[in-house]
VOGU-3710 file (C-alpha; in Angstrom, 3 decimals, decimal comma):
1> xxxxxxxxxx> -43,922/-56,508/-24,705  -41,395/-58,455/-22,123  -38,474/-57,636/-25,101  -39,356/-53,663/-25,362  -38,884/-53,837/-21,298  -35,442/-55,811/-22,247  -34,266/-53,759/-24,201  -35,219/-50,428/-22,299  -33,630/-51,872/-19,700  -30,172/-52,835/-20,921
11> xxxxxxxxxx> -30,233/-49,190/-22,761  -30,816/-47,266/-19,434  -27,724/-49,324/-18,187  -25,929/-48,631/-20,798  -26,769/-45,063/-20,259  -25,642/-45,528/-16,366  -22,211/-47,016/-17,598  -21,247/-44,365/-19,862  -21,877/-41,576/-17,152  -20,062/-43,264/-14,820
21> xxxxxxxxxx> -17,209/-44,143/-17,348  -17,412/-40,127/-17,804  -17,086/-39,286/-14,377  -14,310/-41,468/-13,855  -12,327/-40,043/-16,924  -13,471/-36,656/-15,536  -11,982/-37,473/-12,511  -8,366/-39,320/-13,406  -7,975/-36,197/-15,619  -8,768/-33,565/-13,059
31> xxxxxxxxxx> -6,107/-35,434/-10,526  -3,454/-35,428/-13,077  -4,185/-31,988/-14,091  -3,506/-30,623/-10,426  -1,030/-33,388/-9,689  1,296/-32,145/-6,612  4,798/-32,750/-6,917  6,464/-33,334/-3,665  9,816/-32,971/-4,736  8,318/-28,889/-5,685
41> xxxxxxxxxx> 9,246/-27,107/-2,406  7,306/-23,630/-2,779  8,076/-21,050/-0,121  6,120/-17,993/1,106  7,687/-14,804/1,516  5,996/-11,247/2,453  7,064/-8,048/4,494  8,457/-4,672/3,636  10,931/-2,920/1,998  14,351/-5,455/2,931
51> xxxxxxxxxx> 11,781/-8,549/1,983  10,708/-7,042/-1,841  14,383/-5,756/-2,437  15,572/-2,000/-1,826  18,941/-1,732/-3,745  19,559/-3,339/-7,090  20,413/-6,492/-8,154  24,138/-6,416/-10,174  25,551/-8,884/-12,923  26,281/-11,581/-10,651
61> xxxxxxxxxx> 22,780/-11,594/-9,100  21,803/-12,982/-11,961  23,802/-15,259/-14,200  23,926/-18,377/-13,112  20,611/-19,576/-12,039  19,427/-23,283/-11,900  16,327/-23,799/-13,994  15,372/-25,518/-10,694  14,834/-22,407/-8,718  11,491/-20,757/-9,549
71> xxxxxxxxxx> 9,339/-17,738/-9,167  5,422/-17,353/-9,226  4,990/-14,086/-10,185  2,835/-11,681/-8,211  1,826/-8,893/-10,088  1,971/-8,385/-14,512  5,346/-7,169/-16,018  4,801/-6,970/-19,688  8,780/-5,504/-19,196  9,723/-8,127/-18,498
81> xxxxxxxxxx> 7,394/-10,390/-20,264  6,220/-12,122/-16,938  1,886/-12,588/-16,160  1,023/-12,713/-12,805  0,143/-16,418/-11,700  2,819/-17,864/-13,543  6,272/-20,071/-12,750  9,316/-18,321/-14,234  13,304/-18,712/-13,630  13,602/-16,896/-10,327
91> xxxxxxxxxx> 15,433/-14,114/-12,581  15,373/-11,007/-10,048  13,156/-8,869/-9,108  11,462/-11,615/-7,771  8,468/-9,413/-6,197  7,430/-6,392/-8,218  8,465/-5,335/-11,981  10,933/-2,549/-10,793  11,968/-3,854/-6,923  15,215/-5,125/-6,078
101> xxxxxxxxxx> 17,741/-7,590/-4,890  16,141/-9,806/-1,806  17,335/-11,802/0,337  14,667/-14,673/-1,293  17,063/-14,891/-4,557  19,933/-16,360/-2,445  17,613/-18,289/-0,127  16,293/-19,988/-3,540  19,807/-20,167/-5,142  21,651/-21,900/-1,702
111> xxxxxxxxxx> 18,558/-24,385/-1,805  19,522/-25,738/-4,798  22,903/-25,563/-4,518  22,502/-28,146/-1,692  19,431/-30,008/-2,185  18,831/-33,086/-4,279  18,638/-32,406/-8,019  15,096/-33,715/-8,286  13,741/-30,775/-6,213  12,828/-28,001/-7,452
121> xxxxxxxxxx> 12,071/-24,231/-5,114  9,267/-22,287/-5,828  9,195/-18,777/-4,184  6,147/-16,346/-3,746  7,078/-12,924/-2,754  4,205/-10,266/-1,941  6,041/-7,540/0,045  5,540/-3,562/0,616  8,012/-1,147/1,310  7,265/0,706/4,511
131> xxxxxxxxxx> 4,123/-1,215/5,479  3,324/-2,244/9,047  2,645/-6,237/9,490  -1,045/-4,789/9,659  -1,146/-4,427/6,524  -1,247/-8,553/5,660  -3,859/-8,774/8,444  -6,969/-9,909/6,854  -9,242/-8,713/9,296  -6,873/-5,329/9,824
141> xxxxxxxxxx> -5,830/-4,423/6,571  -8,328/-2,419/4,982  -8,291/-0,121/8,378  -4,852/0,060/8,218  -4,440/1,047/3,735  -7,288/3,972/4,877  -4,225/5,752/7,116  -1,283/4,642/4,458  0,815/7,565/3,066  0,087/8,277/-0,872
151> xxxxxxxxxx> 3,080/6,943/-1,304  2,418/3,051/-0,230  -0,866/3,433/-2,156  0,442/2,780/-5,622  2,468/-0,738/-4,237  -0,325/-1,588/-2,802  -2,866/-1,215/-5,507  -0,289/-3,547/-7,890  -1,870/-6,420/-5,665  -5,454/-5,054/-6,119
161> xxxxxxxxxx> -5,222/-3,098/-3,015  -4,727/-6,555/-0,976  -1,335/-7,948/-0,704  -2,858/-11,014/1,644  -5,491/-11,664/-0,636  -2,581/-12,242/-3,614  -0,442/-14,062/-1,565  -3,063/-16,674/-0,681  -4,152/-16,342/-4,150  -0,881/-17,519/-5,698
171> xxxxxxxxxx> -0,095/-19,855/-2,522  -3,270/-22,015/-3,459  -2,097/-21,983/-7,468  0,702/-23,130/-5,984  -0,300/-26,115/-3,411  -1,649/-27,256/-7,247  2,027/-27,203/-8,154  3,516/-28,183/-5,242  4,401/-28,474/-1,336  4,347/-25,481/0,955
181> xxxxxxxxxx> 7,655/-26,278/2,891  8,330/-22,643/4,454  7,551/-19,232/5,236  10,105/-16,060/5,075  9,109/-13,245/6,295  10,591/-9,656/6,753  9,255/-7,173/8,463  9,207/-5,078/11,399  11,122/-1,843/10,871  7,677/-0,074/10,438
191> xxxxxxxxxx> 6,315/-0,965/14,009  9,875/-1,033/15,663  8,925/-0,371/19,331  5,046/-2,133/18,608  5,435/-4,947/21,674  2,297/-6,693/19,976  4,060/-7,308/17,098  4,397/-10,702/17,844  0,386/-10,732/18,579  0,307/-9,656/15,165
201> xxxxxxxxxx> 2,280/-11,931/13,217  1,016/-14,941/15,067  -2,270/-13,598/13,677  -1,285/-13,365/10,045  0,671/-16,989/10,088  -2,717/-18,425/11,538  -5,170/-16,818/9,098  -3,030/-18,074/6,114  -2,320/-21,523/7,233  -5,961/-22,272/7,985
211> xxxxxxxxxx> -7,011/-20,637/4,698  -4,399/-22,727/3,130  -6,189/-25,610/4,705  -2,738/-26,381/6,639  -2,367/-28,032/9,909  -1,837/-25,024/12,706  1,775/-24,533/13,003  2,461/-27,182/10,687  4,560/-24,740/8,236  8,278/-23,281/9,615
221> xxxxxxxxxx> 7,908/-19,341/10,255  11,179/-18,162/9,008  11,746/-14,020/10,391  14,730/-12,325/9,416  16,352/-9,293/12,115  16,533/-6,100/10,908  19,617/-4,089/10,333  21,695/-5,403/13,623  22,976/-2,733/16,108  26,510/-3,881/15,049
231> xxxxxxxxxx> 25,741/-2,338/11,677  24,504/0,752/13,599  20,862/-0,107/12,169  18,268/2,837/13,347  15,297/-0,019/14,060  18,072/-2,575/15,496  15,867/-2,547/18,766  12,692/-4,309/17,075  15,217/-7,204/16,864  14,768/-7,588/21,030
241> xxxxxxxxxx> 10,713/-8,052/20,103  11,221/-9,806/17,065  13,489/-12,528/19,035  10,157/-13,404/21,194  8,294/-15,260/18,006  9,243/-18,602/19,245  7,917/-18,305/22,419  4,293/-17,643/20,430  4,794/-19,443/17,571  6,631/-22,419/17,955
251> xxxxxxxxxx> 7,523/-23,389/14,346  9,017/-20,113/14,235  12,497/-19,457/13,459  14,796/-15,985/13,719  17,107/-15,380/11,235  20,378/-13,229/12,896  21,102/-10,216/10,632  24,625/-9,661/12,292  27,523/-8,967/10,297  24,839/-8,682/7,191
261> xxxxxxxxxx> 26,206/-5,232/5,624  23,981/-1,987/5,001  23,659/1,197/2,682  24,107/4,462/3,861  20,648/4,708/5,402  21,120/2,039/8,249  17,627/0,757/7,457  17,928/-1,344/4,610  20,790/-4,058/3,426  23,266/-3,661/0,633
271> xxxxxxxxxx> 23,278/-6,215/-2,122  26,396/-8,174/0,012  24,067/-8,173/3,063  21,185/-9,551/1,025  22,883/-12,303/-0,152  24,100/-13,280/3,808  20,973/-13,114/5,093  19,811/-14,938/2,236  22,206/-17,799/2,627  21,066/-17,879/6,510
281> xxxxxxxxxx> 17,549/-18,175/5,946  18,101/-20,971/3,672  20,914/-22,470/5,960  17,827/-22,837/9,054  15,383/-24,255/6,187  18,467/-26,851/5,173  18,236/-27,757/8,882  14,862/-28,085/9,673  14,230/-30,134/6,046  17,214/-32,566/7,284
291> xxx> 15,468/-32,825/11,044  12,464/-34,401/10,160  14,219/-37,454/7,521
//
């Protein structure tokens, strides 16, 4: 009788073992599966019709481009053979299948150029042409789509009829991948004049960094000007409003668009004024990622 107790006993130990030699194995594999790479630097960038890309990209935009500059694609382009919710060579367009030159592809590009070759730059880009910042409010936006021209609808509907929702979709694929390092954002043409603009922005970079379990103003808030009155731009007066984000946010950063060049419309950059304001936002990031070693 006392060996049958034995022996039931060293069996339900055995048993114990081998669950918790599972769970361990379970565990070790789960960590390496989602494995952050610091030296991944993934960037967030949203907005309107300058942020997704409004002329088109030529030759030079892309030849030329470092394996370590990447793009997590936001929306399916069998075209172009891309899924959504995976890393490609940041290969414009970089936001949807038939969208433009940004200025993200020569933020990317002068990242690399300058950075350490063991980092790598990931870029998001969920933009809208025409959209007010409402529009990535997550408490706002479905208010906001029910008064959007037929037009927007289509764009908007390509991220399941929430552009927020997809960023912070891909953003958490990506803190899997990666580091958040940045935000870029550019918008602000569509409530030119709106003095709670900054209300609203402030609102948007809050929601996402505590959904992105992120430290409150933790993340740099990189905004790009619009077209710059010395360009003759038709919204250049939003710039006065959008210079007041640092006094709200204060990781927050404005990007000058002076000197950056414009098509005949006044509203949106040429491909040369892209790739300036490009360079600049990715000049600031170069700054504040040097600040803090």
């Amino acid at each position: 009788m006392m060996k049958n107790n034995i022996f039931e006993f060293d069996l339900s130990i055995l048993k114990m073992e081998k669950k918790v030699c599972c769970a361990i194995l379970f565990t070790l594999f789960a960590v390496n599966a989602y494995a952050q790479d610091p030296n991944f630097h993934v960037y967030l960038c949203f907005g309107q019709s300058n942020m997704e890309g409004h002329v088109r990209f030529e030759a030079q935009d892309t030849v030329n481009i470092s394996t370590r500059f990447e793009v997590l694609q936001a929306v399916d382009c069998p075209e172009l053979d891309r899924i959504k919710g995976n890393w490609y060579v940041a290969k414009p367009p970089l936001a949807r299948c038939n969208t433009g030159l940004t200025p993200v592809d020569y933020f990317g590009k002068t990242l690399v150029a300058k950075l350490p070759e063991r980092v790598r730059v990931g870029v998001i880009n969920v933009a809208v042409g025409g959209c007010k910042i409402e529009l990535f409010d997550k408490d706002q936006y479905a208010s906001y789509i029910s008064t959007a021209p037929q037009w927007m609808i289509g764009m908007i509907n390509q991220y399941d009829g929430n552009p927020y929702l997809r960023l912070l979709e891909l953003a958490k694929k990506a803190q899997r991948d990666g580091v958040i390092k940045g935000i870029l954002l550019h918008q602000g043409e569509s409530n030119t004049g709106d003095s709670l603009w900054v209300k609203k922005v402030k609102n948007v970079y809050d929601h996402l960094l505590k959904d992105l379990n992120l430290k409150a103003n933790s993340i740099p808030l990189l905004a790009g000007e619009v077209v710059n009155v010395d360009q003759g731009g038709i919204c250049a007066s939003m710039n006065e409003i959008i210079a007041r984000l640092p006094r709200t946010i204060p990781n927050s950063y404005v990007i000058s668009s002076k000197g950056c060049t414009t098509v005949a419309d006044k509203l949106h950059f040429d491909a040369a004024g892209y790739r300036e304001l490009g360079k600049r936002y990715a000049d600031k990031m170069l700054a504040l990622l040097y600040a803090v070693k």
